[in-house]
PyMOL CGO cylinders between C-alpha atoms (Angstrom):
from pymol import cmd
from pymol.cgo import CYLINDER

trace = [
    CYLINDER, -4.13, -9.88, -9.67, -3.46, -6.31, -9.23, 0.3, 1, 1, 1, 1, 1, 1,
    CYLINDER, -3.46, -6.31, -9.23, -4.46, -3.54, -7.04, 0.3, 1, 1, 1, 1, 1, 1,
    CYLINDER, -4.46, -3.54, -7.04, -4.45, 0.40, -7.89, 0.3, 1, 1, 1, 1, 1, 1,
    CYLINDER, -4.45, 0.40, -7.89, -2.57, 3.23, -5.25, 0.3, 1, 1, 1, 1, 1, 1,
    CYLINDER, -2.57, 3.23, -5.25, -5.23, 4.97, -5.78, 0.3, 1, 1, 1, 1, 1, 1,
    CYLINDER, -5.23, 4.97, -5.78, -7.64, 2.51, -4.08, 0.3, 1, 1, 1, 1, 1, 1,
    CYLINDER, -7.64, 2.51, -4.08, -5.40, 2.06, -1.30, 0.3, 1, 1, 1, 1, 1, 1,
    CYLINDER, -5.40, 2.06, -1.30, -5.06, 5.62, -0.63, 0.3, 1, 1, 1, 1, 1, 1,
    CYLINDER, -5.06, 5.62, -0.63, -8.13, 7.36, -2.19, 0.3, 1, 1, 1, 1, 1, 1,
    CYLINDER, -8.13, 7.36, -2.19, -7.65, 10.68, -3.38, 0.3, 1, 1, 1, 1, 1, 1,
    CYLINDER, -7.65, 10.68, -3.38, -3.93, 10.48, -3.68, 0.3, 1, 1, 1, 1, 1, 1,
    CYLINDER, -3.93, 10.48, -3.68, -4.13, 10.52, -7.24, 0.3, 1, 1, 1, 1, 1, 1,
    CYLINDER, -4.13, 10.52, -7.24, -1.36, 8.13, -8.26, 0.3, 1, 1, 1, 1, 1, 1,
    CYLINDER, -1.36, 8.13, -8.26, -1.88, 6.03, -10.70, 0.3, 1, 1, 1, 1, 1, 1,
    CYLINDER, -1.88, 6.03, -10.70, 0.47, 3.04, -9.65, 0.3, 1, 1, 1, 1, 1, 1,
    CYLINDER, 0.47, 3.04, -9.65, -1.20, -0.28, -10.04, 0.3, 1, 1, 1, 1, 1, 1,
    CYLINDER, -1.20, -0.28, -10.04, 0.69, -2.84, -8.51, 0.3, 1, 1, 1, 1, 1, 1,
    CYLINDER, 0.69, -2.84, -8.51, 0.26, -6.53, -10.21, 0.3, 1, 1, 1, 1, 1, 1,
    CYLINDER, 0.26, -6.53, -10.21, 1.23, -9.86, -9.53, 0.3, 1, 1, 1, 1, 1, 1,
    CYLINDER, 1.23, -9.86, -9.53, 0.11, -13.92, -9.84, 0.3, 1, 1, 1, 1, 1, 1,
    CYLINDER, 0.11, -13.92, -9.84, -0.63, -13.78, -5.78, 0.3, 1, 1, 1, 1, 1, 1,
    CYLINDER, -0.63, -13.78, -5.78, -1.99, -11.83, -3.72, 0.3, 1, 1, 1, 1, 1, 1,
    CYLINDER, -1.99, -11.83, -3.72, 1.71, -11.82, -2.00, 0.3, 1, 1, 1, 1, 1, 1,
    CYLINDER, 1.71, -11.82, -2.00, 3.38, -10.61, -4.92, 0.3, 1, 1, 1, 1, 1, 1,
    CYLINDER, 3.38, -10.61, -4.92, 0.55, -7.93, -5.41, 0.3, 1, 1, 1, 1, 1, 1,
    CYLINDER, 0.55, -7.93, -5.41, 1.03, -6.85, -1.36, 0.3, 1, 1, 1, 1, 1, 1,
    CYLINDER, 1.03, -6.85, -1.36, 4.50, -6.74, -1.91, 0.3, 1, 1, 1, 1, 1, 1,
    CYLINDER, 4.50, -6.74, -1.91, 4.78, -4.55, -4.65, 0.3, 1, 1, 1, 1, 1, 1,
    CYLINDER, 4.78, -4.55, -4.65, 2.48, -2.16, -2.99, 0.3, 1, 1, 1, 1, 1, 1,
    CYLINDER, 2.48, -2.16, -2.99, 4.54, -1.97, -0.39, 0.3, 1, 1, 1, 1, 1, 1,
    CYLINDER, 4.54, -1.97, -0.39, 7.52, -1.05, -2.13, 0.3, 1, 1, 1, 1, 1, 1,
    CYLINDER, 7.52, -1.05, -2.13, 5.82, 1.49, -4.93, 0.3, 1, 1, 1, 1, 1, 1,
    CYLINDER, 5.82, 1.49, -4.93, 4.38, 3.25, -1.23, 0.3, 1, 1, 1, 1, 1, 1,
    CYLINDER, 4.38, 3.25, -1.23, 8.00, 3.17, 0.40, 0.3, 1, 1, 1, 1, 1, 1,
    CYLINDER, 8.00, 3.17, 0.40, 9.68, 4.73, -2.37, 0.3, 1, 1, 1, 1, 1, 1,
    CYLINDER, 9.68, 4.73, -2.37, 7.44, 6.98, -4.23, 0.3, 1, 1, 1, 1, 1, 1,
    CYLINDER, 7.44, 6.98, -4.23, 5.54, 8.00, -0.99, 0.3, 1, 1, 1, 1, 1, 1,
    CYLINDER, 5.54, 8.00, -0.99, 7.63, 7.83, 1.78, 0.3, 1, 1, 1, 1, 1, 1,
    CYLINDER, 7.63, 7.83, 1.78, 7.41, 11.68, 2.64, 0.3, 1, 1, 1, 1, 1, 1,
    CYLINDER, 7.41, 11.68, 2.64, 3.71, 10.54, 3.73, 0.3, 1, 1, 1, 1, 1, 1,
    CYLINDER, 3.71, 10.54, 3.73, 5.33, 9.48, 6.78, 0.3, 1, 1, 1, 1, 1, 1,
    CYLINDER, 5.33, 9.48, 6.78, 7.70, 12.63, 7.36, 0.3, 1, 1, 1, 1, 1, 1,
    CYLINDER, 7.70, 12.63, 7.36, 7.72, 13.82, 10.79, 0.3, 1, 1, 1, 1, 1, 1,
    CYLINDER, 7.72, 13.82, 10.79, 6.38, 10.13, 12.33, 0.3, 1, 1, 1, 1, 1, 1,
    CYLINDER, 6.38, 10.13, 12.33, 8.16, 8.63, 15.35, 0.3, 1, 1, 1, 1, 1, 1,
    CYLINDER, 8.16, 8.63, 15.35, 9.16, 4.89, 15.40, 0.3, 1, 1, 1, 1, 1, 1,
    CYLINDER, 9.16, 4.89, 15.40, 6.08, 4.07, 16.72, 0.3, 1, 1, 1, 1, 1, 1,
    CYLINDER, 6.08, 4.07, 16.72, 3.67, 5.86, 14.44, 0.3, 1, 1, 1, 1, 1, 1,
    CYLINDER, 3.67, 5.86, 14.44, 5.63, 4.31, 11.71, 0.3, 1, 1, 1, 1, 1, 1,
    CYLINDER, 5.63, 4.31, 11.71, 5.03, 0.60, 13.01, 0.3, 1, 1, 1, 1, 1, 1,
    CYLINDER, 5.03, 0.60, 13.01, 1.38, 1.53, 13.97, 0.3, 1, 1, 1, 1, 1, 1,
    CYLINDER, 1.38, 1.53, 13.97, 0.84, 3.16, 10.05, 0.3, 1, 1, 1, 1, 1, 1,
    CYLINDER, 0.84, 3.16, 10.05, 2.35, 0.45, 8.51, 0.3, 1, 1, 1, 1, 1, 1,
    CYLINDER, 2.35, 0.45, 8.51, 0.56, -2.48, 10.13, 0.3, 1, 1, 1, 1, 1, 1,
    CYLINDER, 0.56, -2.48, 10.13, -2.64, -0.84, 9.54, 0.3, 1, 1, 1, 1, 1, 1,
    CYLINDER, -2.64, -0.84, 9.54, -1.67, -0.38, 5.83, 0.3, 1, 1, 1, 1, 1, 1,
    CYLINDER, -1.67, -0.38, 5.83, -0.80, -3.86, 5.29, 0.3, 1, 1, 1, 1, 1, 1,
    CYLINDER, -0.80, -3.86, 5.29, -3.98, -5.18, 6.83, 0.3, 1, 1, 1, 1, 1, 1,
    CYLINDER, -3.98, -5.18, 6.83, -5.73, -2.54, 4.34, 0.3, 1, 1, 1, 1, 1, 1,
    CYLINDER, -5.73, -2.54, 4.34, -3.74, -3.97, 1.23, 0.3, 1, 1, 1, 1, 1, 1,
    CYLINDER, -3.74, -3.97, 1.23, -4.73, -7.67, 1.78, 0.3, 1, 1, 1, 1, 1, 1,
    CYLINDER, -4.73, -7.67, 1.78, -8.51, -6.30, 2.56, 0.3, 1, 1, 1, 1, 1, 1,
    CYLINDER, -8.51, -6.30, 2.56, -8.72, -4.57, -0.62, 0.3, 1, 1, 1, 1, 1, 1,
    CYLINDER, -8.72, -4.57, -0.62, -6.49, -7.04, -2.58, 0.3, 1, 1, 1, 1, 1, 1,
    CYLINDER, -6.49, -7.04, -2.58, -9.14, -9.76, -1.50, 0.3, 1, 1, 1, 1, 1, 1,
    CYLINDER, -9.14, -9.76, -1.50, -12.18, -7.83, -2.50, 0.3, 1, 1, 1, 1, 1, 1,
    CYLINDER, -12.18, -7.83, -2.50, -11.21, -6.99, -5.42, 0.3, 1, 1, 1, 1, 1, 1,
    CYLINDER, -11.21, -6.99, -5.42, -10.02, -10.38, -6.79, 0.3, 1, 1, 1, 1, 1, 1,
]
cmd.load_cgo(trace, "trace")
């Protein structure tokens, strides 16, 4: 399985592609490639904008993840 940044954040223009054998393992290294590599996308949030963005971004990554395998 594997899912491209660029999907998850269209217009980015990363070229990441996370991969994995489950769709856990594909989640999970999307998660960490965004943390690291784009973590000034979240510059300036409060605690609670943080929590909100990342919730929604996780239920994005398992949407796409399971469309696209």
């Amino acid at each position: 399985m594997e899912l491209k940044c660029d999907d998850v954040v269209p217009g980015l223009g990363c070229d990441f592609v996370a991969k994995g054998s489950t769709a856990e393992e594909v989640h999970g290294a999307m998660m960490m490639h965004g943390g690291t590599v784009h973590a000034n996308l979240m510059d300036g949030k409060s605690p609670q904008e943080m929590m909100q963005a990342k919730t929604e971004m996780d239920a994005h990554i398992s949407q796409l993840i399971a469309a696209n395998n």
